[in-house]
N, C-alpha and C positions, 0 to 999 in steps of 0.2 A: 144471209147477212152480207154486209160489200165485202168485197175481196179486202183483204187485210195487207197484202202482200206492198212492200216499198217499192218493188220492183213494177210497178203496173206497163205493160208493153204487150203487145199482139203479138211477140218472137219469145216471152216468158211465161213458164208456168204460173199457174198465179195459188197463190194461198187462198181458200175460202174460209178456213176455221182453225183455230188451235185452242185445245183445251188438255187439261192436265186429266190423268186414267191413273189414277197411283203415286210411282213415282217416276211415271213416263207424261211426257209433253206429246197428244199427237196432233200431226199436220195433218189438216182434212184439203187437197192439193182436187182441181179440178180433174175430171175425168179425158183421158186423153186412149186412141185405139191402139196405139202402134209406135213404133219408130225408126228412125232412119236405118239402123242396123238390119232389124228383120226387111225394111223395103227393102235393101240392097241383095240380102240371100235371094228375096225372092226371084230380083227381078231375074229373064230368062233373056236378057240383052243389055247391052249400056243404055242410061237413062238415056233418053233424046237431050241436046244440047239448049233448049229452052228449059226443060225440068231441073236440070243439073243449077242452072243458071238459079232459077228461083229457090231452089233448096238452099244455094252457098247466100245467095242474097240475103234471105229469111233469118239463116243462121249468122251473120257479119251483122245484120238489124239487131237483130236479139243482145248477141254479146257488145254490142255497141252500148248500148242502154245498160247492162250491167256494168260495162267500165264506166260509161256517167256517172253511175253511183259508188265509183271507189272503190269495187269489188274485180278481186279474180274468179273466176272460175275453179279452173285448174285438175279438170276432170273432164274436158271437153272429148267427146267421141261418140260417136253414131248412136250409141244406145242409148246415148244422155240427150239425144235429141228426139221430143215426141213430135208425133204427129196425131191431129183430129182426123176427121171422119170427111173434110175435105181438103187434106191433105196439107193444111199449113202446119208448120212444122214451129215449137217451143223447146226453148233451153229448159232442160229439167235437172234435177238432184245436186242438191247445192250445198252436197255435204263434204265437199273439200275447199269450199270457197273461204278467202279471205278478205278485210277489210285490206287494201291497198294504202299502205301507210307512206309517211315524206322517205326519202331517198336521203341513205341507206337505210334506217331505219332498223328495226326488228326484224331479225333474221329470219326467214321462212325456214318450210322444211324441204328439204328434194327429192323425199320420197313420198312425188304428188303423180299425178295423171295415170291414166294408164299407161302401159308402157311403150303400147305400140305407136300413140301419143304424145310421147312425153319430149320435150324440146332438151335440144343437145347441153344446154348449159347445165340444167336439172340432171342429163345423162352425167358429165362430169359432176357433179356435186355443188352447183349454187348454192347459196343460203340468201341472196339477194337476188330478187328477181323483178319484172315486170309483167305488165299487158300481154308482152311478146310473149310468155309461155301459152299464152291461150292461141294466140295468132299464129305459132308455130301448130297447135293442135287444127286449128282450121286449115291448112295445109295440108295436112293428113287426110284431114275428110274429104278434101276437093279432091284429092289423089285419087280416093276410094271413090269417090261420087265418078270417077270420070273411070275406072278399071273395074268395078266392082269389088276388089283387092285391095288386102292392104296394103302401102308403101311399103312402109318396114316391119315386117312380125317378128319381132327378133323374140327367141326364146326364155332370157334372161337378160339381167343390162347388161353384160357386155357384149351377148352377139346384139343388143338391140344399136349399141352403140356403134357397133361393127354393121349391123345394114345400113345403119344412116353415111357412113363413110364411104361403103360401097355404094349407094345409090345417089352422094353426093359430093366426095371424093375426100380428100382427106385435109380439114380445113389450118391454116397458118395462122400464127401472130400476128401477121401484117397486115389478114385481113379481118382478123379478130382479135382485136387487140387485151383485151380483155381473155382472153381465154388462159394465159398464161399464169392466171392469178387464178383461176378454178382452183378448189379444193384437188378433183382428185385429176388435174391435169401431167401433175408428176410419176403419176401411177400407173400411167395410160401411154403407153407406146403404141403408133401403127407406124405401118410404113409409107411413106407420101403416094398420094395414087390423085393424078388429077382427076376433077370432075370426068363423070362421062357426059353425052347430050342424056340429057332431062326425056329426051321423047325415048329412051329404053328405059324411065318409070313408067309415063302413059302413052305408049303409044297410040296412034290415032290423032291427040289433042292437037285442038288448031294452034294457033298462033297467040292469041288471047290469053286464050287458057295458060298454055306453057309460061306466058311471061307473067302471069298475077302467080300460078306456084311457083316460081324462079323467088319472086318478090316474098311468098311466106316462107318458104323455107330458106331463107337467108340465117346461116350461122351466127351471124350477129345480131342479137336481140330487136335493136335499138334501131337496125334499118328495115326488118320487116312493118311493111302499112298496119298500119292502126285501125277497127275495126272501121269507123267513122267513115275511113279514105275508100 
């Protein structure tokens, strides 16, 4: 039957079927071999820097076309990204997604993404969010796409929230203005630690590279690029 799916894009999974089994709805979801997470165990070296390119490409298409349609993600991470049998790569498992509603709107929840994933605001406690939580997650994955490693594995939120400030230093009011008003910004003391250089996350990475992840992991939501850009 045609793909059922709103989402129709060559970077999304697509729905082929949904019928009701009881009182379960199941998704009959195209076949896909693999995905970005197991490529990355395997590989036995850094992608080469044309692969790396077409992987972040692929995936900034894909979530592009989801936020078209008013949707977050909000579970963006390696494993959520398959890959076919020639190696294009679809956003899958869209069971943290939300309708993207008017500003402010209906409060989300913050305990969304993975963790090692999950964008600083959501780390303090947002209830308002945007785009930006997915686009901080793409950040992540360029990181890992270009080290093999994750950026920040923190163990729980607050060491996750403690590597994000060691590996990006420890962000102000002034330049987040917004941050002040975070639910759990009161709760959260570090000690001020300026940024280190970016090339002690990936070392090796050209010049390029460094400045587009400078640009996603921007603490403030609202200046990180939008998938589209």
């Amino acid at each position: 039957m045609p793909s059922m799916s709103p989402l129709l894009s060559a970077q999304v999974i697509q729905l082929r079927a949904a019928f009701a089994q009881g009182p379960a709805v199941v998704l009959a979801l195209e076949l896909l071999v693999g995905d970005l997470g197991g490529l990355l165990r395997a590989a036995p070296a850094p992608l080469p820097p044309p692969r790396v390119r077409a992987l972040l490409a692929m995936t900034l298409r894909g979530l592009g076309h989801v936020h078209d349609h008013r949707l977050l993600h909000r579970d963006l991470k390696p494993a959520n990204l398959l890959l076919d049998s020639a190696g294009h790569l679809k956003l899958a498992d869209f069971g943290l997604a939300r309708v993207l509603g008017p500003s402010p709107g209906r409060p989300y929840s913050h305990q969304v993404a993975t963790r090692w994933y999950r964008a600083p605001e959501l780390l303090y406690g947002a209830r308002h969010y945007d785009e930006g939580v997915d686009l901080w997650a793409v950040g992540c994955i360029f990181g890992e796409l270009l080290t093999l490693s994750p950026l920040f594995p923190g163990e729980n939120d607050i060491e996750q929230l403690c590597c994000v400030l060691r590996g990006l230093g420890t962000p102000s009011p002034r330049d987040w203005p917004e941050l002040a008003e975070l639910p759990d910004f009161p709760k959260l003391r570090f000690q001020p630690q300026a940024p280190p250089p970016l090339e002690l996350l990936v070392p090796g990475a050209d010049a390029a590279a460094l400045d587009l992840l400078r640009r996603l992991l921007r603490y403030r939501a609202r200046l990180r690029p939008r998938a589209h850009q």
